[in-house]
C-alpha positions as CSV (number, residue, x, y, z in Angstrom):
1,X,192.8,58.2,163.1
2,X,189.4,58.5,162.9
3,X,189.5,62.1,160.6
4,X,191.3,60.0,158.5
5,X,189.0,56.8,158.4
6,X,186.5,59.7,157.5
7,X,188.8,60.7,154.2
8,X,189.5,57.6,153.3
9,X,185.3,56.9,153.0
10,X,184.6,60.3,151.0
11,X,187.7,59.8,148.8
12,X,186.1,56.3,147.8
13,X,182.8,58.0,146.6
14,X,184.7,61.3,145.0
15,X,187.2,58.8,142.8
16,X,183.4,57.9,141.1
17,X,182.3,61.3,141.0
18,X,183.2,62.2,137.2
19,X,180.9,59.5,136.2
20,X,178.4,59.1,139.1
21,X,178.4,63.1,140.4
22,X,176.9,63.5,144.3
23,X,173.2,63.6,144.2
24,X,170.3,63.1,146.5
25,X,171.8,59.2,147.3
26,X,174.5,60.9,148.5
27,X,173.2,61.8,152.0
28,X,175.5,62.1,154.8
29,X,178.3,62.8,152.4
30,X,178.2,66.6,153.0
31,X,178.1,66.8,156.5
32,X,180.4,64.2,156.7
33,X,183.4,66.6,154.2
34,X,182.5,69.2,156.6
35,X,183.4,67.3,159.6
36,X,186.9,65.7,158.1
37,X,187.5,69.9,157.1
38,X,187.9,70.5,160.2
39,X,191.6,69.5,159.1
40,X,193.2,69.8,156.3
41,X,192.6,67.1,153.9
42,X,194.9,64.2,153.0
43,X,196.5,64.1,148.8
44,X,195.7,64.4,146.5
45,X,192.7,66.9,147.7
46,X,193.4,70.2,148.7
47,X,191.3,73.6,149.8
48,X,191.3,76.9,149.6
49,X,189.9,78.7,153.1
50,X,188.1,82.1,152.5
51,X,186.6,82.3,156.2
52,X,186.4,79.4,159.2
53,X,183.6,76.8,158.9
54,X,181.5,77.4,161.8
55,X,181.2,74.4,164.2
56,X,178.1,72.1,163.2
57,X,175.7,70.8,166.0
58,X,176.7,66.8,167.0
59,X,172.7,66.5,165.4
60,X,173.2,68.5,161.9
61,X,170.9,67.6,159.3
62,X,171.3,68.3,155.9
63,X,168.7,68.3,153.2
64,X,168.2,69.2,149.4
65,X,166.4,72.3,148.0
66,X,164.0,70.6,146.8
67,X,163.0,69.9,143.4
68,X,161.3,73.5,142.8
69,X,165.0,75.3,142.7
70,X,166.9,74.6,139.5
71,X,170.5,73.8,140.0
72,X,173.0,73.1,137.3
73,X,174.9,71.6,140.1
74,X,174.0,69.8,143.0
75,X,173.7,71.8,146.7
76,X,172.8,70.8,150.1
77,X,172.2,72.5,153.3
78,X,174.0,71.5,156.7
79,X,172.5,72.3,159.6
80,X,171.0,74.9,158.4
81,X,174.3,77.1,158.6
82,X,175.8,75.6,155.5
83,X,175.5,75.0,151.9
84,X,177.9,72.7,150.1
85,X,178.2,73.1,146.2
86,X,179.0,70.3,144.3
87,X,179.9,70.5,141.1
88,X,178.6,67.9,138.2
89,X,180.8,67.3,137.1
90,X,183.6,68.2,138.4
91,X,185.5,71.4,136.8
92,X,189.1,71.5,135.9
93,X,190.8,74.8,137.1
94,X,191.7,77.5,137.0
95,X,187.9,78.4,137.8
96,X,186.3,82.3,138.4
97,X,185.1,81.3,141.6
98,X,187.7,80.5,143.9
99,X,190.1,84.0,143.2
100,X,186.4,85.8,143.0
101,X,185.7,84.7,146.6
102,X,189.3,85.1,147.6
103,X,189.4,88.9,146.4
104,X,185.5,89.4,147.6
105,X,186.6,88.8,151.0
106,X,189.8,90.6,151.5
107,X,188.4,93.8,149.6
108,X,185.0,93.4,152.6
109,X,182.4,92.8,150.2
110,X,179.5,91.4,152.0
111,X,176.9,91.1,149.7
112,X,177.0,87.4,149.1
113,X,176.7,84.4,150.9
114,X,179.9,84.2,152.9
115,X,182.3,82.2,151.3
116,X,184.1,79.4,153.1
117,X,186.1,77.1,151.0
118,X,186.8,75.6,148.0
119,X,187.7,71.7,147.7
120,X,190.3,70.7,144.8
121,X,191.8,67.5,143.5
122,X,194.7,66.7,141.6
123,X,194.3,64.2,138.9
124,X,196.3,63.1,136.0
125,X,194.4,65.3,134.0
126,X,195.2,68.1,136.3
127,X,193.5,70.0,139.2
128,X,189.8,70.4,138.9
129,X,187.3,71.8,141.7
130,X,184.8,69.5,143.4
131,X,182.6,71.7,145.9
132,X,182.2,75.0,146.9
133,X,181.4,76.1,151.1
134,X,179.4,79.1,151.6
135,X,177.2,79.9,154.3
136,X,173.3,79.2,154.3
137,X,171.2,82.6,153.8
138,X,167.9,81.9,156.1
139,X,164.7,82.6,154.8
140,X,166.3,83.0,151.1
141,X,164.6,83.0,147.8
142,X,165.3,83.6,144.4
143,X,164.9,86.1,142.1
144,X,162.9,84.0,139.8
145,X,160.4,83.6,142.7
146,X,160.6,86.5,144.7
147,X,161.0,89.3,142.2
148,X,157.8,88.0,140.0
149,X,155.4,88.6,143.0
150,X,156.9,92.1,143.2
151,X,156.1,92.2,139.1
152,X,152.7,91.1,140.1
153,X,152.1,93.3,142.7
154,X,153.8,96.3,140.8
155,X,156.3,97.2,143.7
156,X,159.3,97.9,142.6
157,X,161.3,99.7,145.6
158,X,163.7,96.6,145.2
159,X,165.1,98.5,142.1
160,X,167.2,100.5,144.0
161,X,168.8,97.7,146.6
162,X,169.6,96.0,143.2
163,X,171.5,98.6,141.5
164,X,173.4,100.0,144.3
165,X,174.4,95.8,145.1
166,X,175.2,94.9,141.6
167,X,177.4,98.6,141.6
168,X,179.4,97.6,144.8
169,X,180.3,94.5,143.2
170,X,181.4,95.7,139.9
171,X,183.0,98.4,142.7
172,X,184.9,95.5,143.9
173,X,185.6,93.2,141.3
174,X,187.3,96.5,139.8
175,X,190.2,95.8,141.6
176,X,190.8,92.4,141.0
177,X,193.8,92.3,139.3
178,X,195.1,90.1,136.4
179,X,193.1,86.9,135.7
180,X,192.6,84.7,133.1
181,X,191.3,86.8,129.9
182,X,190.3,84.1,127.9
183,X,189.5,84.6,124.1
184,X,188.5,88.1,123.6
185,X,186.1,88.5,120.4
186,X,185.7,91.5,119.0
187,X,182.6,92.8,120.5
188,X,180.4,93.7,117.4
189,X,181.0,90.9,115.3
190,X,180.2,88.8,118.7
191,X,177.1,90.5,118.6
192,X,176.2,90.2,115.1
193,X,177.0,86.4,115.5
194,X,174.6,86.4,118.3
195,X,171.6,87.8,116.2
196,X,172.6,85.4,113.0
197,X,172.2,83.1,115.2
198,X,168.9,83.9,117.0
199,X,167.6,84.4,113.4
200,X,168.6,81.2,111.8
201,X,167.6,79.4,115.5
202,X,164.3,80.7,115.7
203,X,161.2,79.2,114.0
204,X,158.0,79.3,112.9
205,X,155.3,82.4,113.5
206,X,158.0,83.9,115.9
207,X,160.7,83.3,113.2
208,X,159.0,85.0,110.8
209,X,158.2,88.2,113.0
210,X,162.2,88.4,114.1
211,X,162.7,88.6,110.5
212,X,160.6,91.4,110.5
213,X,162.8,93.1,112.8
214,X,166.2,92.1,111.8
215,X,167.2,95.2,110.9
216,X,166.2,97.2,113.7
217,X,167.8,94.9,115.9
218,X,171.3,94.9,113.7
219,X,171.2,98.9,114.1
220,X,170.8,98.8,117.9
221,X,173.8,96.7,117.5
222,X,176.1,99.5,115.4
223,X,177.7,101.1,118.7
224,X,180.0,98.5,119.4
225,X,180.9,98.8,116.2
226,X,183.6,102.2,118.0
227,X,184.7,99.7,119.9
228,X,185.0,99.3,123.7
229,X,187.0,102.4,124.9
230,X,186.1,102.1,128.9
231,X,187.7,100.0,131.5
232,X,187.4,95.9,131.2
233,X,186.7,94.2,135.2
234,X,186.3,90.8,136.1
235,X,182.4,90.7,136.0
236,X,180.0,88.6,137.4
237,X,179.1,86.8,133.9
238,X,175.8,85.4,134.5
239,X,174.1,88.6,136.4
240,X,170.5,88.2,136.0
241,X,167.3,88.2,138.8
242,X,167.9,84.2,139.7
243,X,171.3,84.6,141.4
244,X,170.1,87.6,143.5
245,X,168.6,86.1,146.4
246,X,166.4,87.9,148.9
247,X,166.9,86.8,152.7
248,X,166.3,87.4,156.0
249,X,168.7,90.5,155.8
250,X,168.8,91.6,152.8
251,X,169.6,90.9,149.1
252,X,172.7,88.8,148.0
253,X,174.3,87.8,144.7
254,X,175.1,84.5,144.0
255,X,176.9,82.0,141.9
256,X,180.3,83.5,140.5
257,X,181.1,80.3,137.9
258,X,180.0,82.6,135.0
259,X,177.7,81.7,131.8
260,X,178.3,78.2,130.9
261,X,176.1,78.7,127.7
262,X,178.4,81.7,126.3
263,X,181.7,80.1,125.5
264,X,183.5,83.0,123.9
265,X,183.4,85.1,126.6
266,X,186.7,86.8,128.5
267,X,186.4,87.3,132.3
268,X,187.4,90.9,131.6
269,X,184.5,92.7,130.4
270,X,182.4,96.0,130.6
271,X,180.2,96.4,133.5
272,X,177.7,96.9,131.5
273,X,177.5,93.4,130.0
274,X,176.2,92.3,133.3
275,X,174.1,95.3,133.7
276,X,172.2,94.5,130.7
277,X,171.8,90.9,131.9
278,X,170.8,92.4,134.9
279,X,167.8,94.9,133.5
280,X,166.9,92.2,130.7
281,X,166.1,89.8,133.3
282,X,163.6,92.5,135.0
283,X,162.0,92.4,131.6
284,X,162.0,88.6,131.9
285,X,160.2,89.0,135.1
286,X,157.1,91.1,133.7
287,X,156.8,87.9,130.5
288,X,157.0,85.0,133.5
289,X,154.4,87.4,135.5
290,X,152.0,87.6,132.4
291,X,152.3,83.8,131.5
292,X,152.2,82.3,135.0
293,X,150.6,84.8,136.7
294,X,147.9,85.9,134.8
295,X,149.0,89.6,135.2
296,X,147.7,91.8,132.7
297,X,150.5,92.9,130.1
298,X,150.3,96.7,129.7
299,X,150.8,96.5,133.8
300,X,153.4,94.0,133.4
301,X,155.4,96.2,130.9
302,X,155.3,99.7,133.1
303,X,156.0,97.8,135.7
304,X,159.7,96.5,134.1
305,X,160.2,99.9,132.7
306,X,159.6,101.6,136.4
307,X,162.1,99.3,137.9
308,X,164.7,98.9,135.1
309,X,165.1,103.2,135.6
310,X,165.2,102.7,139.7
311,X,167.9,100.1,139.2
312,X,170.1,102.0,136.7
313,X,169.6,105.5,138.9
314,X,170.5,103.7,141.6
315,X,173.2,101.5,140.1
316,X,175.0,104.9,138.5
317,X,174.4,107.0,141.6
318,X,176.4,104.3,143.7
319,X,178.9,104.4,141.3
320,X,179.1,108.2,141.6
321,X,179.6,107.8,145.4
322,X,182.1,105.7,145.0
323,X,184.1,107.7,143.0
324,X,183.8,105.0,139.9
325,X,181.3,106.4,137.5
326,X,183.8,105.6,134.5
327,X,182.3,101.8,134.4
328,X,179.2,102.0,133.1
329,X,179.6,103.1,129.4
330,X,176.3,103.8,128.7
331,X,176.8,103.5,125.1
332,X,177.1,99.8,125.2
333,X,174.3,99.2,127.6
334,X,171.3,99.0,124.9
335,X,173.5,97.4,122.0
336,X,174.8,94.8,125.2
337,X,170.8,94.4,125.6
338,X,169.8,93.6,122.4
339,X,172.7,91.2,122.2
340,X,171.6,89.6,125.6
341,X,167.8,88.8,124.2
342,X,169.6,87.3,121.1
343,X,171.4,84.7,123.5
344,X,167.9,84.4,125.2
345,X,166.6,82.7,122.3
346,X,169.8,81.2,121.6
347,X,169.1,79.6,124.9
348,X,166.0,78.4,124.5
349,X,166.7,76.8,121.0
350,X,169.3,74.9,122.1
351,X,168.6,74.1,125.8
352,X,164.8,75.0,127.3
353,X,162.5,75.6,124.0
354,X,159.6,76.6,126.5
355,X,161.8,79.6,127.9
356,X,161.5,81.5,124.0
357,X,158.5,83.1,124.9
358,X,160.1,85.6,127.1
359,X,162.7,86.4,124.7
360,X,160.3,87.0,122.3
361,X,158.0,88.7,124.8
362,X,160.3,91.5,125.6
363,X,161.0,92.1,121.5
364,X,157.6,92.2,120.9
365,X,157.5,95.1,123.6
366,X,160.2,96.8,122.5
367,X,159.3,96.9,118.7
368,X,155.5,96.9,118.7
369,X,153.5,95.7,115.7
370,X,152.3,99.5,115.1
371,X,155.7,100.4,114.7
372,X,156.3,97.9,111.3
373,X,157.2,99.6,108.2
């Protein structure tokens, strides 16, 4: 009786949650789900179980991350064994992340935070997913934190742990079979879209010196003009330095719900679309180093160079190893870069306008004034 007592108080505050989603008011709610998912839940919710939910102390606390992280969604930490995902708003199914955490586990991928559930409701409207259960990674920071003191410090023997995680993944997701495939657009004239856009997006001084460079940019872009030729995996989607986290043990990757600012994108892709994310966002780093940091740009720039070529090395010698060298198609990795600072600016135009100067950062570095015609 009393597990039920317990659903019938969170289905009360979930029917609300489309218009009110769980925020920091919300506290007790979490540790309360986890408590009631001990069983299975009453209709119309429903989960998916990836590994057991280990047992909580009769004391767990639970607590936010604090207003430095930046969270699309809203997470919270359980005892500090646990971290509940809520999406706001809810998503309607099918979503990546359930069959990505499903497949993660049963191929033994263990670079991520282990999954544990996923909690569903059926509406009217159809299912849609509510929260997400993984386990809590001690000591964890992100990318976005821990990787610009490494730019400021110049270390970069990260590189390698990076490229040979981000190849085991793309290792694994490889045999994911089927899947949604979503709309599929023709790869160069996605591209081209994505610089027409960054162009017309893109004002003032900096507008004017992407003009400048419009060209060079749209002949990066000709090699997709062949065509994508290699194999197509589920990939990651939204691969950049902010969902690896570095922990207590290690490095993990993070968040598989894909790039909810890309909307034409199939889950099937090259690896090397999330490889470029990847060494773009290394190049990311160096401009957040030299703006917040103070760190001197010339160091800044050899230092994204030295570990963008120890995370590829690493990244294709994995791949090598592991008997899967066909998925990087290096032909697409620079045109897939060029692309990705387009959709950088894109970004920033639309959503964050501070965030442009690291777009614009990195072109300036890779097509150098004393290079104009």
């Amino acid at each position: 009786m009393g597990n039920l007592l317990n659903w019938d108080s969170i289905a009360r505050r979930l029917a609300a949650v489309a218009e009110e989603p769980v925020c920091d008011r919300d506290h007790g709610l979490s540790t309360s789900l986890l408590r009631a998912l001990a069983h299975d839940p009453p209709s119309p919710f429903a989960v998916r179980r990836f590994h057991d939910l280990p047992d909580l102390a009769a004391t767990a606390a639970e607590r936010g991350f604090g207003p430095h992280v930046d969270q699309t969604n809203h997470s919270v930490v359980v005892d500090e064994r646990v971290v509940v995902k809520w999406l706001t708003p809810p998503v309607p199914l099918p979503h990546p992340t359930p069959e990505i955490f499903a497949h993660l586990v049963e191929v033994g991928f263990a670079g991520t935070a282990p999954p544990y559930l996923a909690l569903t409701r059926a509406s009217d409207a159809g299912e849609e997913l509510l929260a997400l259960v993984t386990g809590y990674l001690p000591e964890a920071r992100d990318g976005w934190e821990w990787c610009v003191d490494e730019a400021e410090s110049g270390g970069t023997e990260f590189a390698g742990e990076l490229g040979r995680l981000a190849a085991d993944l793309h290792v694994a997701l490889a045999t994911l079979p089927g899947g949604s495939s979503g709309r599929q657009a023709d790869p160069a004239a996605r591209a081209a879209d994505a610089l027409a856009e960054a162009l017309a997006l893109t004002d003032g001084a900096d507008g004017e010196w992407l003009s400048t460079r419009a060209a060079d940019l749209a002949r990066e872009l000709e090699p997709l003009r062949a065509g994508v030729t290699g194999p197509s995996i589920r990939i990651h989607g939204d691969l950049h330095v902010g969902q690896i986290l570095r922990w207590r043990d290690g490095y993990a990757v993070i968040d598989f719900d894909g790039n909810p600012t890309v909307a034409d994108t199939a889950a099937r892709q090259p690896a090397a679309r999330d490889v470029a994310q990847l060494t773009t966002s290394l190049e990311h780093v160096a401009q957040v180093a030299i703006v917040r940091r103070g760190t001197p740009s010339a160091h800044a720039a050899a230092w994204a160079a030295k570990a963008r070529a120890g995370l590829l090395t690493a990244y294709r010698r994995r791949l090598s190893d592991k008997g899967r060298p066909d998925l990087l198609d290096e032909t697409l990795l620079r045109p897939f870069e060029v692309e990705q600072e387009c959709r950088e600016l894109i970004y920033a135009a639309r959503h964050l306008p501070r965030w442009r100067y690291a777009p614009m950062g990195v072109l300036r570095t890779w097509y150098p004034e004393e290079n104009l015609p």
